[in-house]
C-alpha positions in Angstrom: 0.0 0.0 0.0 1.7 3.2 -1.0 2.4 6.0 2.4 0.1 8.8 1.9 3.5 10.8 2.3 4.0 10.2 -1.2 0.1 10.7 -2.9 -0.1 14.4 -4.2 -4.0 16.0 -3.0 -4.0 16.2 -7.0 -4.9 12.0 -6.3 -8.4 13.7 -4.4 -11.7 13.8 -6.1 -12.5 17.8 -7.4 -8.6 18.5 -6.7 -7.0 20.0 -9.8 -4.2 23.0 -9.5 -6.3 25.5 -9.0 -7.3 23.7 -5.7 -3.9 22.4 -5.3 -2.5 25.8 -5.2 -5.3 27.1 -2.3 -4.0 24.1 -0.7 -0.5 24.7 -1.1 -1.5 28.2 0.8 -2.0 26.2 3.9 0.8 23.7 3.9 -1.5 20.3 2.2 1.0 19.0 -0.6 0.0 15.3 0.0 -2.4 13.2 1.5 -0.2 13.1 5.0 -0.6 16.8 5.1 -4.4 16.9 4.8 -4.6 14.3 7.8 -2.2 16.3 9.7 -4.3 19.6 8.8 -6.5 18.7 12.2 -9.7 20.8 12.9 -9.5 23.8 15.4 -12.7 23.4 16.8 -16.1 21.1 16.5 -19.7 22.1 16.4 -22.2 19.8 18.0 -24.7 19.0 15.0 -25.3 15.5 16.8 -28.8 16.4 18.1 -32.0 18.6 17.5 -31.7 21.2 20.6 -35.3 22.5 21.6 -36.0 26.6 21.2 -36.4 27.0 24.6 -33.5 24.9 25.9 -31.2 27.5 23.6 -28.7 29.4 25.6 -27.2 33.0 24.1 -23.9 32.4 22.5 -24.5 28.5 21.7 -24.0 26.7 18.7 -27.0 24.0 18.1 -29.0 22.8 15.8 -32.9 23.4 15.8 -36.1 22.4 13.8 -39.2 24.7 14.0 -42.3 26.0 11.6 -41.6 29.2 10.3 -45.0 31.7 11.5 -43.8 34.8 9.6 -41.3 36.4 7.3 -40.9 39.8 7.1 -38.5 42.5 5.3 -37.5 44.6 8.4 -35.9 47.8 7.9 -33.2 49.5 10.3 -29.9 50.6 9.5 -29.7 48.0 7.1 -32.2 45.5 5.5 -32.9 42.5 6.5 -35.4 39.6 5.9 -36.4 38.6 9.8 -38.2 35.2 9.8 -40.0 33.8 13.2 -39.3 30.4 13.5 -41.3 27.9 16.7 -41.1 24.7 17.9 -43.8 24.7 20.8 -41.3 24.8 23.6 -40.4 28.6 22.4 -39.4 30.6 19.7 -36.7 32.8 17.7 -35.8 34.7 14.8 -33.7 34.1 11.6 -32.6 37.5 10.0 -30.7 37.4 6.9 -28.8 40.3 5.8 -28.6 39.1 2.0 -31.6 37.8 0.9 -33.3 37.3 -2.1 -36.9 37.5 -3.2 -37.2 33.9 -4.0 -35.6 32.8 -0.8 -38.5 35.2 0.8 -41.0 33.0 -0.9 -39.4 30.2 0.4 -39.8 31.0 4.0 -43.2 31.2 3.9 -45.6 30.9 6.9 -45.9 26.9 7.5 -42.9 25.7 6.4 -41.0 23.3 8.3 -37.1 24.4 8.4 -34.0 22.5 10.1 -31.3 25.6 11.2 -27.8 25.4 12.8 -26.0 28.9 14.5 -25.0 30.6 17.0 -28.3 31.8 19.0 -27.2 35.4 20.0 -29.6 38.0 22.2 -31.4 40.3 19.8 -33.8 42.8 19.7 -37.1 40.5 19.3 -35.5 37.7 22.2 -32.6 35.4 20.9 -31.6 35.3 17.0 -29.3 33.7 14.6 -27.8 35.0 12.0 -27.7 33.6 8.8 -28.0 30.1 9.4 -27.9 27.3 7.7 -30.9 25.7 6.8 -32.7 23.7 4.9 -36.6 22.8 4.2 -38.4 19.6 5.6 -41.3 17.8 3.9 -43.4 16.3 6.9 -42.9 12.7 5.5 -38.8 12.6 5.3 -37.0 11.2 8.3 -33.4 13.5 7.8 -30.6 11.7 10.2 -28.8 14.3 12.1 -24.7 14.0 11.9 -23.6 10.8 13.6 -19.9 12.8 14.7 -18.8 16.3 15.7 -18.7 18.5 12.8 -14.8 19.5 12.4 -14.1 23.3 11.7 -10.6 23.4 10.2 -8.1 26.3 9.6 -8.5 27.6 5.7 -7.9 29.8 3.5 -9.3 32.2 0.9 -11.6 30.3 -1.7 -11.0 27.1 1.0 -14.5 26.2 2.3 -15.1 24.4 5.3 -17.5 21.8 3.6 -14.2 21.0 1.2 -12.3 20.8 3.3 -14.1 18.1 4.7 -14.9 16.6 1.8 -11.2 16.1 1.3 -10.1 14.8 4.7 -13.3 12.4 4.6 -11.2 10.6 1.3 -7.7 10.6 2.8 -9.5 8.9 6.2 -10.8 6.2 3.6 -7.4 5.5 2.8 -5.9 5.6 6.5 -4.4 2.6 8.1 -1.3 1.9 9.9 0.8 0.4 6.4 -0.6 4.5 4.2 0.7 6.2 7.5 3.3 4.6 8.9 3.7 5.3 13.2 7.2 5.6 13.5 6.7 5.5 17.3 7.9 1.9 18.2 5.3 -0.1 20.0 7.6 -0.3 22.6 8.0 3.2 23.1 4.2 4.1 23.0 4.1 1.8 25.5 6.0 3.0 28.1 4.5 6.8 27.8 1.0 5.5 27.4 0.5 6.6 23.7 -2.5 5.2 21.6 -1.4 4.1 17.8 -0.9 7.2 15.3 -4.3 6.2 12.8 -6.6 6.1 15.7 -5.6 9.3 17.0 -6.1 10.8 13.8 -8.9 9.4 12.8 -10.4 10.3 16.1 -9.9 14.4 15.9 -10.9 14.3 12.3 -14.6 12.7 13.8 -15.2 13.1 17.2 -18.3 10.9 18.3 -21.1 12.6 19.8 -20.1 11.7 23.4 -16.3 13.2 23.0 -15.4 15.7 25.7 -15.8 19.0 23.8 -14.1 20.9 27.1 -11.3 18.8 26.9 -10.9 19.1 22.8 -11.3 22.8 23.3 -8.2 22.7 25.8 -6.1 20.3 24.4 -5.9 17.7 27.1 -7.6 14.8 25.0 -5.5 11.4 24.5 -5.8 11.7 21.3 -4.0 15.4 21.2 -1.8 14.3 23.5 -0.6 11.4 21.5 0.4 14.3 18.1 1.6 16.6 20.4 4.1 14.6 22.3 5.1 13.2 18.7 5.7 16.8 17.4 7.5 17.6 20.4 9.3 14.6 20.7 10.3 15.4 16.1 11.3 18.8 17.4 13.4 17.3 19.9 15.4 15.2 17.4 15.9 18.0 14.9 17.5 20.1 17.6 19.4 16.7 18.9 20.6 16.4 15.1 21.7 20.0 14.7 24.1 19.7 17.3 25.7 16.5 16.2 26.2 18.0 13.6 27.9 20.9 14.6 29.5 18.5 17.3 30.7 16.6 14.3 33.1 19.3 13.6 36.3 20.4 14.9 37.2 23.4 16.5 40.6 24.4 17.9 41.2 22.8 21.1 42.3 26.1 23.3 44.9 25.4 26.3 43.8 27.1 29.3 45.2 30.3 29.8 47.1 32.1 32.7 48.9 35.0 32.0 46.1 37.3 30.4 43.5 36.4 32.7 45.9 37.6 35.7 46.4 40.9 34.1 42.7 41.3 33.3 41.6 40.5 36.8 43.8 42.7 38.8 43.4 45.6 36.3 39.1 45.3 36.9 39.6 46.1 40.3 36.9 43.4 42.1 37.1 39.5 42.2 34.4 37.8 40.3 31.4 36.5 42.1 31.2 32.6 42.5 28.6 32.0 40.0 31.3 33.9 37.4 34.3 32.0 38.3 31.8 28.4 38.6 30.7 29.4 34.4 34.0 30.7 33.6 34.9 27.2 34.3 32.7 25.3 32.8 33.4 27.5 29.1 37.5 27.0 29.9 37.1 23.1 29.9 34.3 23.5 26.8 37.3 25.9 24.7 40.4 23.2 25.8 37.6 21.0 23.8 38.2 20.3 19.7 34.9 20.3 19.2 32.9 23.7 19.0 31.6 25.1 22.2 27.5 25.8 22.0 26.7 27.3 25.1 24.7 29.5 26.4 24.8 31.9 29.7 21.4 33.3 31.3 22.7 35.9 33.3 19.8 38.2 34.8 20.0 42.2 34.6 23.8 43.1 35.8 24.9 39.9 36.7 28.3 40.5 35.1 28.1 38.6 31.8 31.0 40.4 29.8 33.6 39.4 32.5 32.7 36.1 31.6 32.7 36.9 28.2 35.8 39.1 28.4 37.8 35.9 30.5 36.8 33.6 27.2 37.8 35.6 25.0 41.2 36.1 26.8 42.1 32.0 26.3 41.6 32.2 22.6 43.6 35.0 22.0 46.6 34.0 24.7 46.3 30.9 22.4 47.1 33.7 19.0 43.6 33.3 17.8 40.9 35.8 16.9 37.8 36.2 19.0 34.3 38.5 17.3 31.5 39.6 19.3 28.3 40.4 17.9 25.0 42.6 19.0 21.9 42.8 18.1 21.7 47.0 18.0 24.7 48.8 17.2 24.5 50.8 20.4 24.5 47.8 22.4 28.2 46.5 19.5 28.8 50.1 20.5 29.0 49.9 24.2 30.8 46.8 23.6 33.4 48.2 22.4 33.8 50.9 24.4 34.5 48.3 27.2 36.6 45.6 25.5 39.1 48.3 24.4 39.3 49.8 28.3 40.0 46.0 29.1 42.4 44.8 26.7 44.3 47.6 25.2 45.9 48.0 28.4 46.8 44.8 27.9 48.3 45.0 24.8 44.9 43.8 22.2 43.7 45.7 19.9 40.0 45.8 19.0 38.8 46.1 15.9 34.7 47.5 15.3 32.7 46.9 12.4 29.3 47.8 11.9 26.8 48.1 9.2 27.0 52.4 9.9 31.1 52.2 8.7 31.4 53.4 5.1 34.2 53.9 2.0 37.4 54.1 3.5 36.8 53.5 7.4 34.7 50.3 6.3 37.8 49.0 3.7 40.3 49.3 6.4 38.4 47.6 9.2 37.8 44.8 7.0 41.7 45.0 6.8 42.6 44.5 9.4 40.2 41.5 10.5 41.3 39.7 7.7 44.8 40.2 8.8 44.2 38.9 12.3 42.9 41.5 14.6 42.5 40.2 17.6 39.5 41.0 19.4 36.9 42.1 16.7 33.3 44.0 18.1 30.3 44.8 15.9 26.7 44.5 14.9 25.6 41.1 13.1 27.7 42.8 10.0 30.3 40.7 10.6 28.1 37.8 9.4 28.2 39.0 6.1 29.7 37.5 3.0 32.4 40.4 2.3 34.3 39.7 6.5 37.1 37.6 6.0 38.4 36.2 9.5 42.4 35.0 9.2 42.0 33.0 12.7 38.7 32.8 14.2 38.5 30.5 17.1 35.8 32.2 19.7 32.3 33.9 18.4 30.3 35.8 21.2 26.7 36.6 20.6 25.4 38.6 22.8 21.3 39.0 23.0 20.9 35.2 21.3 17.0 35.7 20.9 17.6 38.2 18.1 19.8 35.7 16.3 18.5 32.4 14.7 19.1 28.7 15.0 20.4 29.7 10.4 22.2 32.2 11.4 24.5 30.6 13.9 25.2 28.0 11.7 26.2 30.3 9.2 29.1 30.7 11.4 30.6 27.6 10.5 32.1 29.2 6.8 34.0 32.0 9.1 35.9 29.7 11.1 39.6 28.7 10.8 41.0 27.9 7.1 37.1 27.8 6.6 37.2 24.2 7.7 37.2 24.5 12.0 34.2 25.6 13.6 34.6 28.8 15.6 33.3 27.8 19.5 30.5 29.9 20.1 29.6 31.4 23.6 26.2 32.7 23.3 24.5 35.6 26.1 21.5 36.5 27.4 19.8 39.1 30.1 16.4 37.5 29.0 16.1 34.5 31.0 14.8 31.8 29.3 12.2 29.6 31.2 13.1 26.4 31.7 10.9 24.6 29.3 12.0 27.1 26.3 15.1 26.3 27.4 14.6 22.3 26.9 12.8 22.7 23.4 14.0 25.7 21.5 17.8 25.7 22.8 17.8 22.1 23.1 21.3 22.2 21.2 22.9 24.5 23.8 24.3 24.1 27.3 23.4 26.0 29.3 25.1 28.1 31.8 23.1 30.3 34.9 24.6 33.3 36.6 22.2 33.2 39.0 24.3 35.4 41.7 24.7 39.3 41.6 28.0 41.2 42.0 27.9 42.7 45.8 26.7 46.3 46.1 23.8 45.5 43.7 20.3 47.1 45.1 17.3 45.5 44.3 15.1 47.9 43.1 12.0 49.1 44.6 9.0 49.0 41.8 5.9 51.2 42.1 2.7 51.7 40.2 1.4 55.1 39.6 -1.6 56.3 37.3 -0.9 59.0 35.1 -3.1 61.4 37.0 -0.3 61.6 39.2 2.5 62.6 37.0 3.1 66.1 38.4 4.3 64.4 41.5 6.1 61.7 39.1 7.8 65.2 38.2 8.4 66.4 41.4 10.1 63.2 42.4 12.7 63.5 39.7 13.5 66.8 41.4 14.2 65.5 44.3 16.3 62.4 43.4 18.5 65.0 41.1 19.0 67.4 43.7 20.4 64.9 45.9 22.9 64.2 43.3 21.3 61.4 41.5 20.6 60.9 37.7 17.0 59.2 36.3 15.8 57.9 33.2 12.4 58.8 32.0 11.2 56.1 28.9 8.6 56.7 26.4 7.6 53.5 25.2 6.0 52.3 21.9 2.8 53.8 20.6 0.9 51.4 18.4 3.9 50.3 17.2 4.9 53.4 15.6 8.7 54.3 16.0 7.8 58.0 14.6 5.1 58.5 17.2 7.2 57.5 19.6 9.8 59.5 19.0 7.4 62.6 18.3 5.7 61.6 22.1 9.7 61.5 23.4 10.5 65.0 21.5 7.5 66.4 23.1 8.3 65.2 26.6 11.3 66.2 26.5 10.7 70.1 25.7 7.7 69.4 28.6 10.7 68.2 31.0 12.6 70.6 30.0 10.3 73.5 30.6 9.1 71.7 34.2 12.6 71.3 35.6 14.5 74.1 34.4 17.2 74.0 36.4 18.1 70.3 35.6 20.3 69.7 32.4 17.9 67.0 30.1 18.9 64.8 27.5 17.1 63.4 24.3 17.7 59.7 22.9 15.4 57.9 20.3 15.5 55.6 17.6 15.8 57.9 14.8 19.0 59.7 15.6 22.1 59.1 14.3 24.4 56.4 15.9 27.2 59.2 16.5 24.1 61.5 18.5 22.7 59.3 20.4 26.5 57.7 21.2 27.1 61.6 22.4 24.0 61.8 24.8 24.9 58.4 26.2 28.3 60.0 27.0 27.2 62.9 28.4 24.7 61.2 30.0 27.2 58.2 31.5 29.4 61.4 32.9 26.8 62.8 34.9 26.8 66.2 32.6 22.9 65.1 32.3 20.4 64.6 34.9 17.5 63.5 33.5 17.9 61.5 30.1 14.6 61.0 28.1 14.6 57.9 25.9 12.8 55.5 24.1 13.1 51.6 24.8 16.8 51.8 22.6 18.0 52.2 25.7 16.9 48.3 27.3 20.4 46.5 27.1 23.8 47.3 28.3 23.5 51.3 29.1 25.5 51.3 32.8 25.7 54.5 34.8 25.9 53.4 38.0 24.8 56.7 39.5 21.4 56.4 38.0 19.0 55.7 41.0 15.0 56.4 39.5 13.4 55.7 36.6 10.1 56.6 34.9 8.3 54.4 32.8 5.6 56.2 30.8 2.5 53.4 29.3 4.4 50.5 30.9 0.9 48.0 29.9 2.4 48.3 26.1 5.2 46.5 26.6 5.9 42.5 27.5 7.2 41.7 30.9 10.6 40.8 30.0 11.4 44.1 28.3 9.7 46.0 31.3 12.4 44.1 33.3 15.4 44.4 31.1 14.6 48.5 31.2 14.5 48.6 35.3 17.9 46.9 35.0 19.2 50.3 33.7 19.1 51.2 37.8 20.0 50.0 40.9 23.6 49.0 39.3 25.4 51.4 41.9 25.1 51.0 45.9 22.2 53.4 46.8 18.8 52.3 47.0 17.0 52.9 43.8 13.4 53.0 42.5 11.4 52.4 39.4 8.0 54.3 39.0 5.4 52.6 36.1 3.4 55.2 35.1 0.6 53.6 33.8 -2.9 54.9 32.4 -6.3 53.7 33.7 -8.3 51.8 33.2 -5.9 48.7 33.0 -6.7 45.5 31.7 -6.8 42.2 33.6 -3.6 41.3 32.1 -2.2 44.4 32.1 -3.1 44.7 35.8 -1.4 41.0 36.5 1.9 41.9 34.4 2.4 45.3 36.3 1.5 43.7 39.8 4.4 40.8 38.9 7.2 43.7 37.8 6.6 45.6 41.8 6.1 41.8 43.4 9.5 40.7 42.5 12.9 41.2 40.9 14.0 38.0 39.8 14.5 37.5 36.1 13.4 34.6 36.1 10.3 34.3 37.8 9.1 36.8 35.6 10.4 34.9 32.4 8.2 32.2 33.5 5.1 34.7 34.1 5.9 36.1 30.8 5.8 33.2 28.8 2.5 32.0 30.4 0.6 35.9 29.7 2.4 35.6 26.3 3.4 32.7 24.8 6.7 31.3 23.4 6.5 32.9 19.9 7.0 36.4 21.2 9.2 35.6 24.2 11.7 34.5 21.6 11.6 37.3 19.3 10.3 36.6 15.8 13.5 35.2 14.3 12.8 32.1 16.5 9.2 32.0 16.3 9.8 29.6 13.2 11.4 27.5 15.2 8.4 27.6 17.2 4.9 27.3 15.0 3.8 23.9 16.1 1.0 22.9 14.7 -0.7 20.3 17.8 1.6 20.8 20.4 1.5 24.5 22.5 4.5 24.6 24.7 3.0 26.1 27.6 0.2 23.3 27.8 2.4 20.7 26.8 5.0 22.0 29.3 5.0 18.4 31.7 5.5 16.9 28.6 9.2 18.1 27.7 11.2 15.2 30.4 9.8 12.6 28.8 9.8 14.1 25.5 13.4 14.5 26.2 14.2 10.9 27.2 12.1 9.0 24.2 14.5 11.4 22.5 17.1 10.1 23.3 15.8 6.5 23.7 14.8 6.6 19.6 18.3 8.0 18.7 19.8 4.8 20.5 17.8 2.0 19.8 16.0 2.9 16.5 17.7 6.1 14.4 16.2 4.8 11.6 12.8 6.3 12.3 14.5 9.9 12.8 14.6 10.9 9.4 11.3 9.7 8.4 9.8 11.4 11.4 11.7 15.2 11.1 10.2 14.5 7.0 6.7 14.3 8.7 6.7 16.9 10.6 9.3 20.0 9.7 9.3 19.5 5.5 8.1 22.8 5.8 10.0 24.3 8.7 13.5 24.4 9.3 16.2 22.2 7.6 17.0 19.7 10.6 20.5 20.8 10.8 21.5 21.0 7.1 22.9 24.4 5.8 
């Protein structure tokens, strides 16, 4: 019997390309597809519900005798037909109508109907239904399953769509759609075979638990969901093989730099920094490429880490690069790499997409003639950056960069042929079951201590009626000495509103508090401005800086003790918490004012409450990803990685440990059902590892 994998839908009754190509739109190439394409929803069409057992807002079916039809005329016209059954009655209205159909529902006539029954002006109404007539005589069954409702498409109707899964059911069995879930396995997690599964979601029978459908918690969505999971799993498992597969140059560990580095800084590193600067020394002596990744919340000294790394390779005469997302996060970079290492002798090269004609030739120069320690945005992925001895790549913000783009990494490394090892940062920390499924091909590193001296930072919630106290306050805090932030976030998503509503609070500031000195930072200034006001800024020649969220990774002015959020409710809770990690980075006790504007919504009430209740990255990661989901958490280069199409990583969270283990239990005892099963499920997504 030939695998559905390999029948085109063009093997369907009423499929020719046209169809196929609406199809296509959705992802259904073959018959696997449409049997993977699995219904959002059901409608109950099971059973005849009685008029007066009708709730508002329910989907049912109804039959009745239709005692009027009238053309009603309010704002718009409608044809309004009375419809009883003895136990109560309702109206139909139809919005298009025609005079025939008028005719049709005449007085007397017997009419089956399925809708939603919602409250209208004359009691409870549908709109247009669906219907059809009854002779008195005709016995007409009602459906013996759920009715499926299925994601589409333009020119994709429901009622095909179900015409077409109804064939490819006819043709399902476990030889056309092969479970590549060993009996053994399924076993030992409880999971029912692959057909019955799917045959089940495609036609619930009337009894099926629609609460549980509707939540995901059915066997039946367990059993595709732990599969997809368990697919995405592998891919990840098989990405780092590969890249394990490689070699890297093994890096001895080093002594000499590090000494210099560490008595010129001026502090000794926490624990958790010299417990993870460990564990990446061992991974760089290694000749295979480091992948690992360090969570490190808000100021918990990342770039010494970093910085120590990057002294081993280059002790060892290689070259290290570190990349940022936002060139005034590369900026600030380099700023600090050179106060490090050129007292140590390194130079450090910059490179970023803003360098042009001349500058931009000689800095490529000079990194393809062995610059040590080269800084920049994600420019230096490009094409045109030649590397002479690349051992060490640094990303810093990881989120921002995808699962392609690191490999892309690979062509840049030594003689082209040794993988550069690649330390990876965050401040966003990752909840643990991200962590397990979309970095599944890191290790992963926590620098879950914070250097002494660090303040916590008190968080309080304000309305915007308050704000000429708000102003006040920043008085006070800057006539004690002290320097404050005041943010202007995002409105609607517009970066030139947002800097027009950060112009205009700045000239209000301005005029309010006119004997402090104000700065101005936004998005659409020039890298070499804003770079200036951050200087200025950083050496306390400005008080107050007004900014836009540019300013939510790596700015450090320790003297900064109060900050001002303006609108906090538009942002997520990670960036909230990434922005009140700009204070509270010196010794005195510092404060963080959300400044938000009533009425707020029940989520927006439960985000704000979570940002005053604690301070620990992440706990909030973990209330983030539950308000938001995974997609956004990870920034949309990664949501790719994330679009499952049974599993939801949030409800399938308990899921992931022995998701993890059948992993690993398939790649031992039966690797030849990998490849079949990444084909099933990610043809369409992301090439397993493959560049």
């Amino acid at each position: 019997m030939t695998e559905l994998a390999q029948v085109s839908v063009t093997a369907l009754k009423g499929v020719g390309e046209a169809m196929a190509e609406k199809l296509a739109k959705v992802g259904l190439e073959n018959l696997q597809d449409v049997l993977f394409h699995l219904p959002l929803r059901y409608q109950d069409r099971t059973r005849v519900v009685p008029i007066g057992a009708l709730r508002p807002g329910q989907d049912a079916v109804i039959e009745g005798v239709v005692s009027g039809a009238d053309v009603a005329m309010g704002k718009r016209r409608s044809l309004l037909v009375r419809l009883g059954d003895g136990t109560g009655s309702l109206s139909l209205r139809f919005y298009h109508f025609s005079n025939a159909q008028k005719e049709a529902l005449k007085r007397g006539t017997h009419l089956r109907c399925y809708g939603e029954a919602r409250p209208g002006a004359s009691g409870l109404e549908i709109y247009h239904p669906e219907y059809r007539a009854l002779t008195g005589d005709e016995d007409v069954p009602v459906e013996q399953n759920l009715t499926p409702i299925y994601p589409t498409t333009e020119g994709l109707t429901q009622q095909r769509l179900r015409q077409l899964s109804q064939q490819a059911l006819s043709l399902l069995g476990p030889r056309s759609l092969p479970d590549w879930l060993p009996a053994e396995l399924a076993a030992d997690y409880q999971l029912a075979p692959l057909d019955q599964a799917i045959r089940y979601l495609h036609h619930p029978p009337p009894d099926a638990d629609l609460e549980e459908l509707a939540v995901g918690h059915h066997w039946a969505q367990h059993r595709l969901a732990f599969e997809e999971l368990l697919t995405h799993q592998l891919s990840q498992q098989r990405l780092r093989e590969s890249l394990r597969a490689q070699r890297a140059p093994a890096l001895p560990k080093a002594s000499k730099l590090p000494k210099r580095y560490l008595k010129n800084l001026g502090f000794a590193p926490t624990g958790a920094q010299q417990r993870v600067g460990g564990e990446i020394a061992y991974d760089l002596s290694q000749p295979e490429p480091m992948l690992r990744l360090v969570q490190g919340d808000v100021g918990a000294g990342k770039t010494v880490v970093a910085a120590l790394a990057a002294l081993q390779a280059l002790e060892a005469g290689y070259q290290v690069a570190l990349m940022a997302p936002t060139e005034i996060l590369a900026e600030q970079h380099f700023i600090t790499f050179q106060r490090w290492l050129e007292p140590l002798g390194i130079e450090v090269a910059w490179l970023a997409g803003k360098l042009k004609g001349k500058a931009r030739v000689s800095a490529l120069e000079r990194i393809a003639a062995g610059a040590p320690m080269v800084v920049g945005t994600h420019a230096l992925f490009q094409e045109e950056v030649k590397f002479h001895k690349l051992a060490l790549v640094i990303i810093d913000e990881q989120h921002r960069f995808g699962v392609q783009q690191r490999l892309a990494l690979r062509q840049k490394g030594v003689g082209g042929t040794m993988c550069p090892h690649q330390l990876i940062m965050t401040a966003t920390p990752i909840p643990r079951t991200l962590a397990m499924s979309a970095y599944a091909d890191l290790d992963t590193s926590i620098l879950d201590e914070l250097p002494p001296g660090r303040t916590p930072v008190n968080t309080v919630l304000v309305a915007d009626s308050r704000r000429a106290e708000v102003v006040e306050r920043v008085r006070a805090a800057c006539a004690e000495g002290r320097q404050a932030y005041w943010v202007c976030t995002l409105i609607e998503e517009s970066e030139e509103l947002t800097c027009q509503a950060a112009q205009s609070t700045f000239e209000e500031l301005t005029l309010a508090l006119g004997e402090l000195r104000v700065g101005l930072i936004h998005g659409r200034m020039k890298p070499v401005e804003k770079a200036a006001v951050m200087a200025e800024f950083k050496a306390g020649e400005l008080q107050l800086l007004v900014a836009t969220t540019v300013i939510e990774v790596g700015v450090d002015v320790p003297n900064s003790s109060l900050m001002i959020i303006e609108n906090p409710e538009r942002l997520g809770l990670a960036q909230l918490h990434q922005l009140r990690g700009r204070v509270g980075r010196g010794s005195a006790a510092s404060h963080c004012v959300l400044l938000y504007h009533p009425p707020l919504s029940q989520i927006g009430r439960e985000r704000l409450g979570i940002m005053r209740e604690t301070n620990d990255g992440f706990v909030i990661a973990e209330k983030d990803l539950q308000l938001r989901g995974p997609g956004e958490m990870l920034g949309t280069r990664q949501t790719g990685l994330l679009q499952f199409k049974v599993a939801d990583l949030m409800r399938d969270a308990d899921l992931l440990p022995a998701v993890r283990d059948a992993a690993q239990a398939l790649l031992e005892r039966w690797p030849s059902h990998v490849t079949p099963l990444l084909e099933r499920w990610l043809r369409h997504g992301q090439q397993y590892g493959q560049v």
